[in-house]
C-alpha positions in Angstrom: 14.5 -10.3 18.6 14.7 -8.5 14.8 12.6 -11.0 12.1 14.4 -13.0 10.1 11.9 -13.4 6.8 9.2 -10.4 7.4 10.1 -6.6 6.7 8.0 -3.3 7.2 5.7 -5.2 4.6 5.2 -8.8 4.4 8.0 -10.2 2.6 9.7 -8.4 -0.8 12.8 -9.4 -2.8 14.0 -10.1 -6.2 12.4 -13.1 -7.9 14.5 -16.4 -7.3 16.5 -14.8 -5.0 16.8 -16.0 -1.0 13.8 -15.8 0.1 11.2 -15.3 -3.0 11.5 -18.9 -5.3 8.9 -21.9 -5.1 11.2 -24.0 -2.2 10.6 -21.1 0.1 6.8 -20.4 -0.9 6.4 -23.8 0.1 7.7 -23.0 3.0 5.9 -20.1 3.7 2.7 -21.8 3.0 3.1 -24.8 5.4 4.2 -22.5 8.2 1.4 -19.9 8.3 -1.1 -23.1 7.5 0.6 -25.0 10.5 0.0 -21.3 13.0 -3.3 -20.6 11.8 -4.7 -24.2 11.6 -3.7 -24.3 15.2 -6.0 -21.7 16.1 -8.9 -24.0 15.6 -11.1 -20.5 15.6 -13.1 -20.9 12.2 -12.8 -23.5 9.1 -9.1 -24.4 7.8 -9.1 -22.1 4.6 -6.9 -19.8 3.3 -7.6 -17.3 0.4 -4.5 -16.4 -2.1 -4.8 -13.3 -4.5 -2.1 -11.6 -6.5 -0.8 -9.1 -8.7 0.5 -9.4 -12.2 3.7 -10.5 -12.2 4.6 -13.0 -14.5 6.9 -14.7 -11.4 3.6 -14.8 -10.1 3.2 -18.3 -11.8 5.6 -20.1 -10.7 4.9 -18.8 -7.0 1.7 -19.1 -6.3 1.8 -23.1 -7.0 4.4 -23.1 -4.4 2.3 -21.5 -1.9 -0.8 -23.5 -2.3 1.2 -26.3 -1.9 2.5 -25.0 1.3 -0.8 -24.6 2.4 -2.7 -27.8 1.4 0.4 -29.7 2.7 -0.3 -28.1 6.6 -3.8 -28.9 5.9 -5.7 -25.8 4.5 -8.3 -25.7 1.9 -7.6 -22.8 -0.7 -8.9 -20.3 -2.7 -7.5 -18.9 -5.3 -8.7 -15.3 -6.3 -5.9 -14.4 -9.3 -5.6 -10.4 -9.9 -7.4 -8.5 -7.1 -6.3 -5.3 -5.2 -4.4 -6.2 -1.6 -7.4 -4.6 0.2 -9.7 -6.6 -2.1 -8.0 -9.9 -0.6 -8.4 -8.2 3.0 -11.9 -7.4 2.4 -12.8 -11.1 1.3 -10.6 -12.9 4.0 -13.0 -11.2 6.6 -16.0 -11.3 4.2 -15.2 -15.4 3.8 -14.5 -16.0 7.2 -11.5 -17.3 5.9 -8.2 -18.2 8.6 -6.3 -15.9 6.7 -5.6 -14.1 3.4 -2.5 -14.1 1.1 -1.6 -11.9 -0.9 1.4 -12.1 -3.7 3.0 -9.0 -4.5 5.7 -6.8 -4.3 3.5 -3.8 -4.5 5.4 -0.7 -6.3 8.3 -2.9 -7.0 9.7 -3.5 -10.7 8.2 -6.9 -12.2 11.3 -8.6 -11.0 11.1 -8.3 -7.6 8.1 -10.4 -5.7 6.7 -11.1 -2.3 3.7 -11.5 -0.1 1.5 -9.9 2.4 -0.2 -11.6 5.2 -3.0 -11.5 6.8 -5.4 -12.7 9.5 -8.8 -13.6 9.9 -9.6 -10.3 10.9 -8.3 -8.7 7.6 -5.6 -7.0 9.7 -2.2 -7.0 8.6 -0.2 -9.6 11.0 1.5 -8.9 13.8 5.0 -8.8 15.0 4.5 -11.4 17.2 2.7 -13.8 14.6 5.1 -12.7 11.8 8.1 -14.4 14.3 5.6 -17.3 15.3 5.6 -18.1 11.9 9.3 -17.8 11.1 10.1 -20.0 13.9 8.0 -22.9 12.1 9.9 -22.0 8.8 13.3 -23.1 10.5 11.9 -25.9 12.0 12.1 -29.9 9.9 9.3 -29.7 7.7 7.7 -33.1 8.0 6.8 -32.2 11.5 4.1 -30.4 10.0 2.8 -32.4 6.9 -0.6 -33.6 6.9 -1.9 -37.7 6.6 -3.1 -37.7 3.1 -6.7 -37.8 4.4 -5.9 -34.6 6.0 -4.9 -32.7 3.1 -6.4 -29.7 1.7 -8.8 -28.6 -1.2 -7.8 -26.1 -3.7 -10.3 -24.6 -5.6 -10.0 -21.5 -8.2 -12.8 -18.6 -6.9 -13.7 -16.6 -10.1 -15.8 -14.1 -8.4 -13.1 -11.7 -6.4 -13.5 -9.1 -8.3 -17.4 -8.6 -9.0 -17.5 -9.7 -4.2 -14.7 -7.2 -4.3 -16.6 -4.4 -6.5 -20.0 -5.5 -4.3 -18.0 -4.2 -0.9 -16.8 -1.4 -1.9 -20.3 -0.1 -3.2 -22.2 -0.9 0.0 -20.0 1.9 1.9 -22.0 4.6 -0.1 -25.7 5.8 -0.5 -27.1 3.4 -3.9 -28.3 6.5 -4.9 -24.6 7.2 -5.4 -23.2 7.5 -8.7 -20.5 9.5 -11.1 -22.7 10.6 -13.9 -21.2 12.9 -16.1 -17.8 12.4 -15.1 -15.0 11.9 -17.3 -12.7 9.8 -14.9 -8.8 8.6 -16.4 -7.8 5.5 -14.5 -3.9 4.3 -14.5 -3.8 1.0 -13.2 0.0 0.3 -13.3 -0.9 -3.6 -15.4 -1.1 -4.3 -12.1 -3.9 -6.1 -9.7 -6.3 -3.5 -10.3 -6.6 -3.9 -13.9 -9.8 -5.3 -14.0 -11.5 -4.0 -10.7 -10.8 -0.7 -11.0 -12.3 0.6 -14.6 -15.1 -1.9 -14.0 -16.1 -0.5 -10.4 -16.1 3.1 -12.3 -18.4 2.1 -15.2 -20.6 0.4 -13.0 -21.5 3.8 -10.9 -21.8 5.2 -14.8 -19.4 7.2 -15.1 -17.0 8.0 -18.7 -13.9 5.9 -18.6 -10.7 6.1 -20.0 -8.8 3.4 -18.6 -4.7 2.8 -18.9 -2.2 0.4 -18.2 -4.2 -2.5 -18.1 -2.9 -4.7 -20.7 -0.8 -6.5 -18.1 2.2 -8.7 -19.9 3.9 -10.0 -16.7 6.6 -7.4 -17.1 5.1 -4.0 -17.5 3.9 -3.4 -13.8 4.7 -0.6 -12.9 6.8 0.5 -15.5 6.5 4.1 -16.4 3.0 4.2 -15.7 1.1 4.1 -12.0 1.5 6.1 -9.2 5.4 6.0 -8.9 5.3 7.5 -12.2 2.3 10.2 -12.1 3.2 12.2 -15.4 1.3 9.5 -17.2 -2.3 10.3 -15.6 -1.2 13.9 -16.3 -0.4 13.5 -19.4 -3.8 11.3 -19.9 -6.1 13.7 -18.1 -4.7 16.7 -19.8 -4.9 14.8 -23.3 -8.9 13.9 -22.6 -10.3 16.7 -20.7 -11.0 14.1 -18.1 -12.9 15.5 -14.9 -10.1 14.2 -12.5 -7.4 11.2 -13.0 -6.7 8.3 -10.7 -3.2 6.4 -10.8 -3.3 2.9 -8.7 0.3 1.1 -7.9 0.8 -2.8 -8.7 -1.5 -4.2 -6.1 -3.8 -1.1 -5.9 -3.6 0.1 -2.3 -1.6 2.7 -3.3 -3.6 6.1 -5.1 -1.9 9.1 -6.7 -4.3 11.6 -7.8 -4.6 14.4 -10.7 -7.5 17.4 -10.7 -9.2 18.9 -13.8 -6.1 21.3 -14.4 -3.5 18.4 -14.4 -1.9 18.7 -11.1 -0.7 16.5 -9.4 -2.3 15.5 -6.0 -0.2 13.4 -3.6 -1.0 11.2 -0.8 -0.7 14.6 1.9 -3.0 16.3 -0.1 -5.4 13.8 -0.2 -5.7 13.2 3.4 -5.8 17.2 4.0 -8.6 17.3 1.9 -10.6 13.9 3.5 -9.9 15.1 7.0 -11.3 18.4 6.1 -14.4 17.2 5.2 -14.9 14.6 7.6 -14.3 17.0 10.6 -17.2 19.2 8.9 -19.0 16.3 8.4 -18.4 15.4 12.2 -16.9 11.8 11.3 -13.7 12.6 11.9 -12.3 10.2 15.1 -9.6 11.5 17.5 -7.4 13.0 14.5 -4.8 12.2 11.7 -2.1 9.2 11.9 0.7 10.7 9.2 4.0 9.4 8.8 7.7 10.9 9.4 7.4 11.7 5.4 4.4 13.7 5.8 4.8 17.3 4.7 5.5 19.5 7.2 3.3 22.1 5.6 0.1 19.0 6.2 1.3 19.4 10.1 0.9 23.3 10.3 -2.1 22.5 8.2 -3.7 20.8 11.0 -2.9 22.7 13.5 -4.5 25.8 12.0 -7.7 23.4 12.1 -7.0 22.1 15.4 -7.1 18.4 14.6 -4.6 16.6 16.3 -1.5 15.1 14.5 0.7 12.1 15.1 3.5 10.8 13.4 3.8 7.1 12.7 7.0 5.3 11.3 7.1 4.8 7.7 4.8 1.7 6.6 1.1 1.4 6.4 1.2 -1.6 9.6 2.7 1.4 11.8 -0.1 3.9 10.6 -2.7 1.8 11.4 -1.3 0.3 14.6 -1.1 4.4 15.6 -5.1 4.8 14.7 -5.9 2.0 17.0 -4.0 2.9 19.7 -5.2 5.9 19.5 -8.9 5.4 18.1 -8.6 7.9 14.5 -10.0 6.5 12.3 -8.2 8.6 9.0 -4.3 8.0 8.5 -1.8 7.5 5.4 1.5 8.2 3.8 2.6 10.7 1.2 2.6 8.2 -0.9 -0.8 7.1 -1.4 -1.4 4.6 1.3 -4.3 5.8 3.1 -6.4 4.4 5.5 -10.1 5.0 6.0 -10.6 3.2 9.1 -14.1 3.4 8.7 -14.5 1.1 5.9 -10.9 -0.5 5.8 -8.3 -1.9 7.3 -5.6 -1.4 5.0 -4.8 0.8 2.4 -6.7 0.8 -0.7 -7.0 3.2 -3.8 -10.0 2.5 -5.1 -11.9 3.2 -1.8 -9.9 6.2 -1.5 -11.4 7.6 -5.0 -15.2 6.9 -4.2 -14.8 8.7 -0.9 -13.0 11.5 -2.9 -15.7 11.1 -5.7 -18.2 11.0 -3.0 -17.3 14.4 -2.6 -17.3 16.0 -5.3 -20.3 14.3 -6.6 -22.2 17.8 -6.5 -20.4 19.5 -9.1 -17.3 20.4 -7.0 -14.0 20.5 -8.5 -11.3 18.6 -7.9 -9.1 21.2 -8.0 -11.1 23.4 -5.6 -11.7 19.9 -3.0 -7.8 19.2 -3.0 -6.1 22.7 -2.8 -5.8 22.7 1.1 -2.7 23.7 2.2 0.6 25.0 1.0 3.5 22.1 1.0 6.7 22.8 1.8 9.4 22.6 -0.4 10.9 18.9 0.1 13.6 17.3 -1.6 14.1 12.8 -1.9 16.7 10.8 -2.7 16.6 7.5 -2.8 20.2 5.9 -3.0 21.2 2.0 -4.0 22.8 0.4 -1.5 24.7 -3.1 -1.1 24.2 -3.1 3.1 21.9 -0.5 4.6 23.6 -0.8 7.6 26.1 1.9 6.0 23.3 4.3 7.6 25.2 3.6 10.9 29.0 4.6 9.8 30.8 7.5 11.6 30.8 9.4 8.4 27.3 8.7 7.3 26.1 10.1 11.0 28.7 13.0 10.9 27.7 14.3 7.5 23.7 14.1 8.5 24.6 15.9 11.7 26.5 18.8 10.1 23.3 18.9 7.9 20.8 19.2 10.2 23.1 22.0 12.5 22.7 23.7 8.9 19.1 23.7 8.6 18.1 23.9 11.9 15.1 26.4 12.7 14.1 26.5 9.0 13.3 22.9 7.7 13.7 18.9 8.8 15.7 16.2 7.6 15.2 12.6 7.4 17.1 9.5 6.7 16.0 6.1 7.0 16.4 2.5 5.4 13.8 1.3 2.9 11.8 -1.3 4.7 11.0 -3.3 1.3 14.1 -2.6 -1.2 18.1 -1.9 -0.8 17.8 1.7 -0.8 18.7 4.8 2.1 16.2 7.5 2.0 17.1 10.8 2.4 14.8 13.4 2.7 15.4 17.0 3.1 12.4 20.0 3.9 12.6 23.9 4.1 11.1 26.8 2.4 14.8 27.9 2.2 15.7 26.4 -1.2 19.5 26.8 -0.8 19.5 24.9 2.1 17.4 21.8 0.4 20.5 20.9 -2.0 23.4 21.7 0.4 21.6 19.5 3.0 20.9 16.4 0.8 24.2 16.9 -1.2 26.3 16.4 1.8 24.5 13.5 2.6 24.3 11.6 -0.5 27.8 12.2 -1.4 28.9 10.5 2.3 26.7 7.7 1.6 27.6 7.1 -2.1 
């Protein structure tokens, strides 16, 4: 049974659209406060953060209505990283944690993530749990009015969020004579993230955090990394960090202004945590790692797996398999040690951990040699088109083409109307032919 509501990632969609308006909110809200009242484990309270969206207003009201309507006492946190809101949902003892977002999204599209008492991400099987109450008649699950939830406003998320992270490290710890650029994409790391990095003394020059509601994201963050080149170059900064809207997402940029992705990242973590001898079991990647990260790790003979696109799937692959180190290209990553969801600004103190010594980033990241990889990410009305005859002809014909010197890859977005293709081969010729003759097909 496919979900009707929930996607790869919570819930994502333009603002006032089907699914993402105040009606539905309240709707979501009741629902997941009618499942997890019902599991009468720990007190009825629910814990709502968000990013900066200005839709944000008009949808969190919704939501805590929802929720104080099934019965559940709320806090709300306003901007704080996703992870943050994980974090404190466990740290709280909270039923569950809410978090309003669309993530990388442009400021008109909106959403949530969801997730339990456990700080987890939820799964499948709660997600459809929940949908079923959705569709069912509302009043069945209003409260008496002596039943009703509390609401209260919790102004202390960031400096409990900033508190967590710091514990994971010696107090000795700190980044001293560092010249650290931050991008935080005016998103939910605005105020978190420069204040964690001044608090471990380090020099800051912070960017895009002068949220207005409609400038997340917007050519800044870490769907847009030329900015923190551009900064890091422009300041003679030590090493650059670029969040996305609701910070779980880091892009990274060394000393001599190049870029480091989300592969390179993880090369470099693994690395050292294998010297180090934490390392668990291996690496959870994704089918959009680099191939080159794969040969990478074989050379060091950590084991590999490939997870489907979607930070739920890469940590569903490290428990199954007990890593405790996995990500996408794209910044998510996943220290299983300290977190159980993505989250940049954990990612950048183990990082900065690192090179605490004196160590150059440049030196720390440069691992392995990626292979040449060419995305495109096409608009789409229905991503079913994936399945026509001519779409599956032309990406067969492609991959005859490059077989024996590269990969291909196409999949549906699991958060926006768009086909990813994805083409990989140290045979450049064969990058464009191969993603031309799919495009074209699909356009």
């Amino acid at each position: 049974m496919t979900k009707k509501y929930f996607g790869t990632d919570g819930i994502r969609g333009a603002i006032n659209s089907k699914n993402i308006n105040g009606d539905m909110f309240f709707k979501f809200g009741l629902a997941s406060g009618t499942y997890f009242k019902s599991q009468k484990k720990r007190k009825q309270t629910a814990i709502i953060a968000k990013d900066t969206r200005l839709s944000g207003y008009t949808l969190e009201p919704a939501l805590v209505s929802g929720l104080a309507s099934a019965g559940m006492h709320v806090y709300t946190l306003g901007p704080l990283p996703t992870n943050g809101l994980a974090m404190l949902t466990k740290h709280m003892r909270a039923n569950m944690g809410i978090m309003i977002t669309a993530s990388h999204n442009p400021h008109h599209d909106n959403g949530l993530k969801l997730f339990g008492p456990d700080g987890m991400k939820l799964s499948d099987k709660i997600e459809k749990k929940i949908e079923s109450l959705i569709d069912k008649q509302i009043s069945k699950h209003l409260s008496k009015p002596e039943k009703l939830g509390r609401v209260k406003r919790l102004e202390t998320g960031t400096r409990k969020y900033i508190k967590i992270l710091k514990k994971n490290f010696a107090k000795e710890f700190n980044l001293r004579g560092l010249r650290i650029v931050i991008d935080c994409a005016n998103g939910a790391g605005y105020k978190a993230g420069p204040e964690l990095l001044k608090s471990l003394g380090a020099k800051v020059i912070a960017i895009g955090v002068k949220p207005n509601g409609l400038n997340i994201n917007k050519n800044c963050g870490s769907t847009y990394p030329n900015k923190i080149r551009s900064a890091v170059k422009k300041y003679n900064a030590h090493i650059g960090i670029s969040l996305d809207g609701d910070g779980d997402r880091i892009i990274m940029c060394d000393e001599k202004s190049n870029i480091i992705d989300g592969d390179q990242i993880i090369a470099a973590l693994a690395t050292r945590w294998k010297n180090k001898k934490m390392l668990k079991g291996g690496v959870v990647g994704t089918l959009m790692s680099n191939y080159g990260l794969e040969n990478y790790f074989k050379s060091l003979g950590i084991k590999f797996i490939r997870a489907n696109v979607g930070d739920r799937f890469v940590k569903e692959k490290m428990q199954k398999n007990k890593f405790n180190l996995g990500g996408e290209q794209s910044g998510h990553i996943i220290l299983g040690k300290f977190a159980t969801t993505g989250d940049g600004l954990l990612v950048a103190l183990e990082a900065l951990f690192a090179l605490r010594k004196g160590k150059k980033a440049s030196e720390f990241f440069k691992k392995f040699k990626k292979t040449p990889q060419l995305l495109k990410n096409i608009d789409v009305k229905n991503k079913s088109i994936i399945n026509k005859t001519e779409v599956k002809k032309s990406i067969k014909i492609a991959e005859k083409l490059i077989k024996g010197n590269g990969r291909i890859l196409v999949r549906k977005s699991g958060t926006e109307s768009k086909i990813r293709v994805m083409v990989e081969s140290h045979k450049k010729s064969l990058l464009s032919k191969c993603l031309n003759l799919i495009t074209k097909q699909i356009k």
